[in-house]
C-alpha positions as CSV (number, residue, x, y, z in Angstrom):
1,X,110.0,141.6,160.7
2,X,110.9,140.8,157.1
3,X,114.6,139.6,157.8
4,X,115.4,140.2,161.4
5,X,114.0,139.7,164.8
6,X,114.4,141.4,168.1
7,X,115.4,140.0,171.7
8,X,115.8,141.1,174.8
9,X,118.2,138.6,176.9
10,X,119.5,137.8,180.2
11,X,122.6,135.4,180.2
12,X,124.0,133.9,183.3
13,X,127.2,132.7,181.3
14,X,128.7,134.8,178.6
15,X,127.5,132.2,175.6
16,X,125.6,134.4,174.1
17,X,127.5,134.1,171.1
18,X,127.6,130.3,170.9
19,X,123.4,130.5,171.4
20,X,123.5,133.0,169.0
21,X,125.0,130.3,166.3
22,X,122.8,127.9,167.3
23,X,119.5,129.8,167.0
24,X,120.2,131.7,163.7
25,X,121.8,128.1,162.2
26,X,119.2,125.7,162.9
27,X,116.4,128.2,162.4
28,X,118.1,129.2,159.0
29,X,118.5,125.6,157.6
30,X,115.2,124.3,158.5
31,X,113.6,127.4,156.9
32,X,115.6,126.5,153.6
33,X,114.9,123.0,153.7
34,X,111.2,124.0,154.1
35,X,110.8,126.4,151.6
36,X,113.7,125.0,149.4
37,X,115.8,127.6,148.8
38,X,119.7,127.9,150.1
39,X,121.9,131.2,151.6
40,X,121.1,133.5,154.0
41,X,117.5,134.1,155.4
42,X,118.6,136.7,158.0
43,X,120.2,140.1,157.9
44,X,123.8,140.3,158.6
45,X,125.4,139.2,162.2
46,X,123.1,139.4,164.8
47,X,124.0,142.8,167.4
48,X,124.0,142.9,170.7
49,X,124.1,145.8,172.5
50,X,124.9,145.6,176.6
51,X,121.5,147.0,178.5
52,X,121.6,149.5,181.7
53,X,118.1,147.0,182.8
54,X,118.4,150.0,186.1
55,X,117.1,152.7,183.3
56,X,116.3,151.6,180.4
57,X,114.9,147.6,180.5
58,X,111.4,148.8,180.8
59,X,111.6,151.7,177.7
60,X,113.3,148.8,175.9
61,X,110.8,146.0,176.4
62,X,108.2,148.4,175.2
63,X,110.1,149.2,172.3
64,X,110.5,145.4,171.3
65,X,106.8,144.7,171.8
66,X,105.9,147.7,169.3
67,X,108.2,147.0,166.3
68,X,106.2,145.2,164.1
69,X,103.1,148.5,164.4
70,X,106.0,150.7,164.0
71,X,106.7,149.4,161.0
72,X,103.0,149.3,159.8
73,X,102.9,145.3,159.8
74,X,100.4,145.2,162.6
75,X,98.2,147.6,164.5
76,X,99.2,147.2,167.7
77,X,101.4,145.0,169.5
78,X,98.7,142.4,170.3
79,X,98.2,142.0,166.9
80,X,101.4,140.5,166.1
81,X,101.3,136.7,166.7
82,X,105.1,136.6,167.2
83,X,106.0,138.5,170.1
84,X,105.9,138.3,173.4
85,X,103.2,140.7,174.2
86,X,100.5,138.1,174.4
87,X,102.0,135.5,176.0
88,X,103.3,138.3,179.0
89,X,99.4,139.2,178.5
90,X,98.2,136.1,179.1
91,X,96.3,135.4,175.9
92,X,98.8,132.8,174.4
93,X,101.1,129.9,176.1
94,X,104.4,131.5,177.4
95,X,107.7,129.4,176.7
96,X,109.7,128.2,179.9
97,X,112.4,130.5,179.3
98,X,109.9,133.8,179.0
99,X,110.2,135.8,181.9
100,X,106.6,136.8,181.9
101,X,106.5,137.5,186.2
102,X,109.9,139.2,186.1
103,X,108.3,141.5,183.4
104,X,105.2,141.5,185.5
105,X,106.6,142.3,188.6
106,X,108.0,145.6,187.4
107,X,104.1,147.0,187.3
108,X,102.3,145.3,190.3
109,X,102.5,142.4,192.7
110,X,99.5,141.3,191.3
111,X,98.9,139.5,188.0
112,X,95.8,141.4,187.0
113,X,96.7,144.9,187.2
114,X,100.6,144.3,186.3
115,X,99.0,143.6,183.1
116,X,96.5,146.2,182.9
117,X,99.6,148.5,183.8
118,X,101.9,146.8,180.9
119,X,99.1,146.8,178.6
120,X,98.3,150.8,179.2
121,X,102.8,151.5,179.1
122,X,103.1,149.8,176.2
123,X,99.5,151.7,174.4
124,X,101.1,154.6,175.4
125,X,104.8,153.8,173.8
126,X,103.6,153.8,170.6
127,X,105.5,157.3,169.5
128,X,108.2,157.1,171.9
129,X,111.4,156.8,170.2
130,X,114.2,154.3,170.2
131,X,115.7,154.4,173.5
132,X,119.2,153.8,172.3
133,X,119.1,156.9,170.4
134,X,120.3,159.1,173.1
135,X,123.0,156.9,174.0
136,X,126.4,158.0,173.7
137,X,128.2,155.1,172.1
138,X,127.2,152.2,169.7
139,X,127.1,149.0,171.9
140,X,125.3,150.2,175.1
141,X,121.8,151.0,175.8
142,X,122.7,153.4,178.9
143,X,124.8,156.1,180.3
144,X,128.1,157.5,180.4
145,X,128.3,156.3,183.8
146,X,127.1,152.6,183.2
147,X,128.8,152.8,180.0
148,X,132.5,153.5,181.5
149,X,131.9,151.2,184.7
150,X,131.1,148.3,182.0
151,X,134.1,149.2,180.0
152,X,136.4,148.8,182.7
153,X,135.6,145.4,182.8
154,X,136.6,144.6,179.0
155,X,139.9,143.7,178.0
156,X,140.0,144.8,174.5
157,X,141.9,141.2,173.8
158,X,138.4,139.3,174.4
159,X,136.4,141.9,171.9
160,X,135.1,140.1,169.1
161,X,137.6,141.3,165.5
162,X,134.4,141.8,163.6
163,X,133.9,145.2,165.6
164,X,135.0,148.4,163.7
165,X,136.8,151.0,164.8
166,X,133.9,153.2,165.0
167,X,131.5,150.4,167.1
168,X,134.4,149.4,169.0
169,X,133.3,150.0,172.6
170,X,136.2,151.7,174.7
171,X,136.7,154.4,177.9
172,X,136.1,157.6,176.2
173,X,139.1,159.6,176.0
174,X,138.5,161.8,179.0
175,X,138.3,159.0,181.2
176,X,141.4,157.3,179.8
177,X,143.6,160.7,180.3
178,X,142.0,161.2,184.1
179,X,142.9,157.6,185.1
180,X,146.3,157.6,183.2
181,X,149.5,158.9,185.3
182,X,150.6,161.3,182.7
183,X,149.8,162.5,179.1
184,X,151.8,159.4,177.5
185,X,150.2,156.8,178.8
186,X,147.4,157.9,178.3
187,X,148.2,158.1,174.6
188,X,149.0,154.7,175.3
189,X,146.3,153.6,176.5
190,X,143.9,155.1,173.8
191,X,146.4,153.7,171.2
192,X,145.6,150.4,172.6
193,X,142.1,150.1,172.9
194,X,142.1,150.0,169.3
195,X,139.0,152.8,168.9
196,X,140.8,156.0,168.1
197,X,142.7,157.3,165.4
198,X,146.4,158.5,165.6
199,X,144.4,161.9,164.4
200,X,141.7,161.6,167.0
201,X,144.2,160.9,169.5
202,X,146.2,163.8,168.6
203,X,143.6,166.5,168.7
204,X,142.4,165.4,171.8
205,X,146.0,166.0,173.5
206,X,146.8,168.8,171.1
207,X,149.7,167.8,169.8
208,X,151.0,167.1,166.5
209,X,149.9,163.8,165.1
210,X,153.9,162.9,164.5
211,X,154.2,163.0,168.0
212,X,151.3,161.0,169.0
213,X,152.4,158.3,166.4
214,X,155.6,158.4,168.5
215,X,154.6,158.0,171.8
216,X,152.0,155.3,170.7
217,X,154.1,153.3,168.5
218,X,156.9,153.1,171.1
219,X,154.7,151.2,173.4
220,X,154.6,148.8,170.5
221,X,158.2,148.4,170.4
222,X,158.8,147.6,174.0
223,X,155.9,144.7,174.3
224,X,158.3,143.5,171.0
225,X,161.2,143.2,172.8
């Protein structure tokens, strides 16, 4: 890729964020210093999208693998030198932190035909399309289900400000108003999360926006006093 790259990660600590920083920094100042040049070398902040690895690690490994023939920069996706594909293939050295036999291990026991198994399900990936285009909501790469059991972890206080309203992840609105003890706080509750509109809020409940503003806005004034 031109201005961006691809990964697919696995943190045991939430840092992500922090290694983020660190990668896209360094890598960004020696490139300047190399080719002498200043500003930005890479597109925008870097997403990161949380990853059902139950359903969808395998479609999105595949996917990662394949950019770069997608795009019509390489034929396939041993062609591309700077990928994982041939080091998970064997036919280049694999960094430490490459999980080449976790990858492996999802095709066969055995090294030899786990990678004449990845080698055939990643040939035949080539027009199989993105799989977070079927997902519901900007953020996730899985289900309604996964999606509402990771949401009920996040407290929309840690979510980074740089999220808009619209990428925002949050309970959709049915499950807010199932788990809330009556219409009003549920209103609440969606007014919080920071994701929906007064005007979505209000057609949802079917009531007049003046009267969603009212029921949301005095939550606001009793956390004031």
């Amino acid at each position: 890729m031109s201005n961006h790259y691809h990964l697919l990660v696995e943190t045991l600590e939430p840092t992500l964020s922090r290694g983020m920083r660190e990668v896209n920094g360094v890598y960004t100042q020696a490139f300047n210093r190399r080719h002498g040049r200043s500003g930005h070398v890479l597109r925008g902040r870097f997403k990161a999208p949380l990853v059902d690895k139950d359903q969808y690690l395998l479609e999105l490994s595949r996917y990662v693998v394949l950019n770069p023939a997608r795009v019509g920069i390489a034929e396939t996706a041993a062609d591309w030198a700077w990928s994982n594909y041939r080091a998970t293939m064997g036919k280049a050295a694999a960094p430490e932190w490459l999980a080449v036999d976790d990858t492996l291990a999802l095709f066969h026991k055995k090294r030899g035909p786990a990678r004449r198994a990845y080698a055939r399900f990643v040939g035949d990936g080539l027009g199989a399309p993105d799989p977070s285009a079927d997902c519901p909501r900007a953020g996730f790469i899985g289900d309604e289900a996964f999606i509402e059991q990771m949401l009920e972890r996040v407290k929309v206080s840690d979510l980074s400000p740089e999220f808009t309203r619209e990428t925002r992840p949050a309970l959709s609105l049915d499950s807010i108003s199932s788990s809330s003890p009556d219409r009003n706080e549920a209103i609440r509750r969606a007014y919080a999360s920071t994701a929906y509109s007064l005007t979505e809020i209000a057609k949802y409940f079917d009531i007049h926006i003046s009267t969603a503003s009212r029921i949301a806005r005095d939550a606001d004034a009793k956390r004031k006093t």
